[in-house]
Steps between C-alpha positions, in 0.01 A plus 500: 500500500692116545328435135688836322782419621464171401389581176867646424641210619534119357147411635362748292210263300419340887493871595236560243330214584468535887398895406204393249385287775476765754360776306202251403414466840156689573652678782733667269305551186220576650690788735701752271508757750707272679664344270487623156811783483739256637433223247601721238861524605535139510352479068764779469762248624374252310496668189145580410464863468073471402437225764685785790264782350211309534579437841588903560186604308291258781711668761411853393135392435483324884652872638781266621723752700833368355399597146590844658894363447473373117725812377792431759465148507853405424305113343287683301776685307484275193142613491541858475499529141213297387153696410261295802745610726549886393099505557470339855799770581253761364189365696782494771504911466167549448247588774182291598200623491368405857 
């Protein structure tokens, strides 16, 4: 959370630098169900739409419980239009086979 709102601020590239550093740690890459949906916000602030969608695609793909939230998400807004994230909404409505 300290790095998005740092990334708004005037430490933005340090922001981006201290955040690469912690998502390539193995207990965060390797742990999307933990991890994954709330990485996204954070590309969102920093401006990368694909980088956030890959992250929300490994959230949906770990059955990460947040990616229950992507369509009220008030950071994911700027997402809402893009074609990757009209789909994960759709798996979001769709049923699993169990």
């Amino acid at each position: 959370m300290q790095t998005q709102v740092e990334a708004l601020g005037e430490k933005r590239v340090e922001a981006i630098e201290k955040f690469n550093r912690a998502i390539s740690d193995n207990s965060v890459k390797n742990n999307p169900q933990a991890y994954a949906y709330e990485i996204a916000p954070a590309f969102v602030a920093f401006g990368d739409k694909q980088k956030a969608l890959d992250w929300l695609e490994k959230a949906e793909a770990a059955n990460n419980h947040s990616f229950n939230f992507i369509e009220v998400d008030p950071r994911l807004d700027s997402l809402h239009a893009e074609p990757r994230f009209e789909a994960l909404s759709k798996k979001l409505r769709t049923p699993r086979n169990k």
